[in-house]
N, C-alpha and C positions, 0 to 999 in steps of 0.2 A: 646287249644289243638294243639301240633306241627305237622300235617300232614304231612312233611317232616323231618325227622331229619336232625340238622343242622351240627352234626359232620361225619354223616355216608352218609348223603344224600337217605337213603331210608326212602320207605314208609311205614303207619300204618301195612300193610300188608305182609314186609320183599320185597315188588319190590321197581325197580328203576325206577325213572320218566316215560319215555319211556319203559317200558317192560308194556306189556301187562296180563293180568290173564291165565290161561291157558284155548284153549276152545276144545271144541267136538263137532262134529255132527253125526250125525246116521241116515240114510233113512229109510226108510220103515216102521215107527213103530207103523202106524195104519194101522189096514189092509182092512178097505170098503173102504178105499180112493184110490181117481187117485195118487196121491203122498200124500207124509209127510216126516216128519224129524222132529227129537229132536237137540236143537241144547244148546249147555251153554258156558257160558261164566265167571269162576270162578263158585261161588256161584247159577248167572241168568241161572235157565233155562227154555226153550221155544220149546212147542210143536205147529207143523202147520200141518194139513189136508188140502188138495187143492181137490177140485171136479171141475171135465170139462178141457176140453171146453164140455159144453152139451147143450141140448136145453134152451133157455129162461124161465124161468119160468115168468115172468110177461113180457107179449109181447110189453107195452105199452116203455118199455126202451129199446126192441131190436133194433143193431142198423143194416141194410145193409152191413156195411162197413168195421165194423171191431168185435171182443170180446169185451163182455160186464165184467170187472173185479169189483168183490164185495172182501171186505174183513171187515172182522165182529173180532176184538179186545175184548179180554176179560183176567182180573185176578184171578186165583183160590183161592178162599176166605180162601185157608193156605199158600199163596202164600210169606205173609212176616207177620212181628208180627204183626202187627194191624189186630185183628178178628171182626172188624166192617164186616157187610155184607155188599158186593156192591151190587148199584143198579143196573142192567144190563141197557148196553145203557147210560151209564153217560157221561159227558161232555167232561172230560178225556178220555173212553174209544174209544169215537165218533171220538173225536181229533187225536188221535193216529191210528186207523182206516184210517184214511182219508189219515193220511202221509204214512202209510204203501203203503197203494191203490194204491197212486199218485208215490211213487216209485217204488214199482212193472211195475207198468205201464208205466213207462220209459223202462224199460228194454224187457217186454213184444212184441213181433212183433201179436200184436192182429188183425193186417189186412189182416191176413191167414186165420185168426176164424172170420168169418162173420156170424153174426146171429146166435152166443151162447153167451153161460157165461160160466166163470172161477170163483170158488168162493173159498176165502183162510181164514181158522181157524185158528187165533190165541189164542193159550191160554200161560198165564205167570204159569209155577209151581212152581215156585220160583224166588223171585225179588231182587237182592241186587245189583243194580244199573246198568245200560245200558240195560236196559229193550228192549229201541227204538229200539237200534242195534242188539240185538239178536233177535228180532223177525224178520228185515227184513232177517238177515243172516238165518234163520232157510226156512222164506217164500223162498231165493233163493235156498236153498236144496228142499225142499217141488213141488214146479215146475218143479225143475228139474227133481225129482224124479217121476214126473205128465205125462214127456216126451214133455211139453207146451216148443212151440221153444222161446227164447231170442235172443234179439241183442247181450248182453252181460252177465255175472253175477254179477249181484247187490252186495256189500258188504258194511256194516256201522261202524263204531266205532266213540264214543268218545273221548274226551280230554279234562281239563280244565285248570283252573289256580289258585294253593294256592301256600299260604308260598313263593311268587314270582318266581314259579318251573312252569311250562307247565308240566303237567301228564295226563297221556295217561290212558283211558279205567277206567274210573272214579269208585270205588264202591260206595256201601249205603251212606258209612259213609263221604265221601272225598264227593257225590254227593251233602248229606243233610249239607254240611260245610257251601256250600251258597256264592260258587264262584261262576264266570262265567265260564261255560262248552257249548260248543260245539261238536252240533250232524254235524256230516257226512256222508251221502250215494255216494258213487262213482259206474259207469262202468270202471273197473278196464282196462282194454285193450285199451276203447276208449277213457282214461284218461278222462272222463268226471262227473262233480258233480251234481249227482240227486237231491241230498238232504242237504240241510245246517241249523239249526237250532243252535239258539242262543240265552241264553236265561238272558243274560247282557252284557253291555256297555264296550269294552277292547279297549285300544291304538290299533291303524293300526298294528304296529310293533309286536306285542304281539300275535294279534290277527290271524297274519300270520302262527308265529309261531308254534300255540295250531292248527291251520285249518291243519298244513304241518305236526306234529303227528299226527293229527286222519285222514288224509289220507293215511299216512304211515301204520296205524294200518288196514284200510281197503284194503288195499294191502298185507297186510299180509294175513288177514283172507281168500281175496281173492285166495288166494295158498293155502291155506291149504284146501277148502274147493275144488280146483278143484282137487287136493288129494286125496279127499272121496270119489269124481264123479268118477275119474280115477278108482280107488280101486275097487268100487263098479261095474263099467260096466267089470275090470275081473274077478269078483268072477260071475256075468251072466253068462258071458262067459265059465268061466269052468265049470258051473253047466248047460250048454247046450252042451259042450262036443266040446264046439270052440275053 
């Protein structure tokens, strides 16, 4: 299968290397929660609930010092064609949890919140590749919209390598081709990388390449989604008569 074409140079999808799917976000769209957002990315989309900062519920992890951040990953069993049931808490989901957390938590200034917890829902509604990066793009809406202070806004995107093209923002089908693809989290302002994941062996040269689009593409998201923030604190504003 040619994942690029070689006389047009686009993709399965009608993009070009470097273009990205088109994405959305939207705050507010659960309403018991401190924040949320829907956020998608083509096809992927990804709902997040954030509760807190509030009390500890299990005192034995609270910490003096700083917020205590939980983040609990999960796929809604219509989520993509395979109707196997998952088991809640799989290996995968744990895994992906954990990097969500550990990103989040770069960005988080949790030394304000001393002696709570923050806790972020992910749920996948639909998967068709870049799963990782729309949930953390969705968690940095979700926070946001929670009013939880940051250093900075977290944003992720991928990249890989077929058909010897570097392509940016990978789908299903380009994803399950079984190249090597590289995840990217950045703090966008303080030019710094939260997150790097990789999940095969590429040349140095190469490898720079596929890392320097999918931080392009998290700089992108990164704008767009301070877009939504902007948008979203004037429509407050007019609806308080500021």
């Amino acid at each position: 299968m040619e994942y690029v074409n070689p006389l047009t140079g686009f993709r399965i999808d009608g993009r070009r290397p470097n273009e990205m799917r088109q994405i959305k976000g939207e705050l507010g769209v659960v309403a018991n929660a401190d924040g949320s957002a829907l956020f998608e990315m083509g096809n992927t989309r990804v709902i997040v609930a954030v509760y807190g900062p509030r009390e500890v519920q299990n005192k034995s992890q609270q910490s003096n010092n700083q917020a205590l951040v939980r983040c609990e990953y999960s796929m809604a069993n219509f989520s993509t064609g395979d109707r196997t049931r998952r088991q809640k808490g799989d290996r995968r989901s744990t895994e992906i949890s954990l990097v969500i957390r550990q990103t989040m938590e770069a960005s988080i200034l949790t030394h304000l919140m001393p002696r709570s917890e923050i806790d972020i829902f992910v749920q996948v509604l639909q998967a068709d590749g870049g799963t990782r990066s729309a949930c953390i793009n969705a968690a940095t809406l979700a926070l946001a919209d929670a009013g939880i202070p940051m250093r900075d806004i977290v944003t992720s995107c991928s990249a890989g390598y077929l058909c010897s093209t570097p392509l940016l923002d990978l789908n299903y089908v380009e994803d399950s081709a079984g190249g090597p693809d590289v995840t990217v989290g950045i703090l966008s302002k303080m030019d710094k990388v939260t997150l790097l994941q990789m999940d095969a062996k590429l040349p140095m040269d190469i490898f720079e390449n596929v890392m320097q689009l999918a931080i392009e593409g998290c700089k992108a998201i990164a704008n767009y989604i301070r877009e939504v923030l902007l948008e979203n604190t004037k429509q407050l504003e007019s609806r308080r008569g500021g």
